[in-house]
C-alpha positions in Angstrom: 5.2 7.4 6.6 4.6 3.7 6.8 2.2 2.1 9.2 2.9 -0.3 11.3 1.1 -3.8 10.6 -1.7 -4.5 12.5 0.2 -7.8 15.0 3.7 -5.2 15.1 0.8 -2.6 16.8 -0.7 -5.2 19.4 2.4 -6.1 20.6 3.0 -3.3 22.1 -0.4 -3.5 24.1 -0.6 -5.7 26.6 -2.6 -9.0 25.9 -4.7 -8.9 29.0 -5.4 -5.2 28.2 -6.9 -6.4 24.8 -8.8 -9.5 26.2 -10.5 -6.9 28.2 -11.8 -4.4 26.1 -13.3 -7.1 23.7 -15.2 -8.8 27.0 -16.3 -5.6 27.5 -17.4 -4.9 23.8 -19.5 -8.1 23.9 -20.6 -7.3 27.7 -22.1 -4.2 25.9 -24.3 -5.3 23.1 -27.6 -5.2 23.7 -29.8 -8.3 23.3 -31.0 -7.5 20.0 -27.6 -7.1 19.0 -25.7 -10.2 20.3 -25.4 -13.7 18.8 -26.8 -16.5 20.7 -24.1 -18.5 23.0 -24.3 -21.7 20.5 -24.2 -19.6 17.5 -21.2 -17.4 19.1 -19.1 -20.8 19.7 -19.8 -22.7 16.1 -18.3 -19.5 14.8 -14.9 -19.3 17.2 -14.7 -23.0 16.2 -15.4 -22.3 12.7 -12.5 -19.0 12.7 -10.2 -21.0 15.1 -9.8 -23.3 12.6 -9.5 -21.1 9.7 -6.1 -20.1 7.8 -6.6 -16.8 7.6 -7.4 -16.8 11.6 -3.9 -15.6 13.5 -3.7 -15.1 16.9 -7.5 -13.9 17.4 -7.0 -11.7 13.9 -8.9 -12.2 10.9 -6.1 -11.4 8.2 -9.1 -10.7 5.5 -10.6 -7.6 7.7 -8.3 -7.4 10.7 -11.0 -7.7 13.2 -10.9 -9.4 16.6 -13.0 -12.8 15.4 -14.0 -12.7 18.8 -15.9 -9.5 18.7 -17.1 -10.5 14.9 -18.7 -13.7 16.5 -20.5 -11.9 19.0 -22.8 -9.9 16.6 -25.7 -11.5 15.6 -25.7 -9.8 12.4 -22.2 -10.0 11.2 -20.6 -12.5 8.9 -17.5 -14.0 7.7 -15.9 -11.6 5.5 -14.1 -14.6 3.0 -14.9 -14.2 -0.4 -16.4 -18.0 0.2 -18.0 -17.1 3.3 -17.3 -19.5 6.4 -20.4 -18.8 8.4 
C-alpha cells in the first residue's frame, strides 16, 4: 500500500487546525527548551527563504520549520547546514 505524500496528507486537515497545534507545541516547551525570539525569527527568515522550504515543510525532513525553529537545540537538517 502506498502512502500518501506528506502535502496530499495536510490537505485534508484544515490549515487553521495545523497552525494550532504547532502554537501550541511551541506554547509548551519549557524555557530551557525554547530558542530565543531573535534566534527563532533569523531562522523562519533563513527557512522562508530556502528551496527546499514549501508551504511551512522542510522537504529534507518533512518537519513544520516552524516547530524546528522553536527548539533551541535543533538545526538545519541540509547536508550544508543553513543555521
Amino acid at each position: 500500500m502506498e502512502r500518501p505524500c506528506r502535502n496530499c496528507l495536510f490537505n485534508s486537515i484544515e490549515r487553521e487546525q495545523i497552525e494550532k497545534n504547532i502554537r501550541e507545541y511551541i506554547e509548551s516547551l519549557s524555557p530551557d527548551e525554547k530558542a530565543g525570539e531573535r534566534l527563532y525569527n533569523e531562522r523562519l527568515k533563513i527557512c522562508f527563504e530556502c528551496p527546499n522550504c514549501i508551504d511551512g515543510l522542510c522537504r529534507i525532513c518533512g518537519c513544520f520549520v516552524r516547530s524546528r525553529a522553536a527548539k533551541d537545540r535543533s538545526y538545519c537538517p541540509d547536508i550544508t547546514k543553513r543555521w
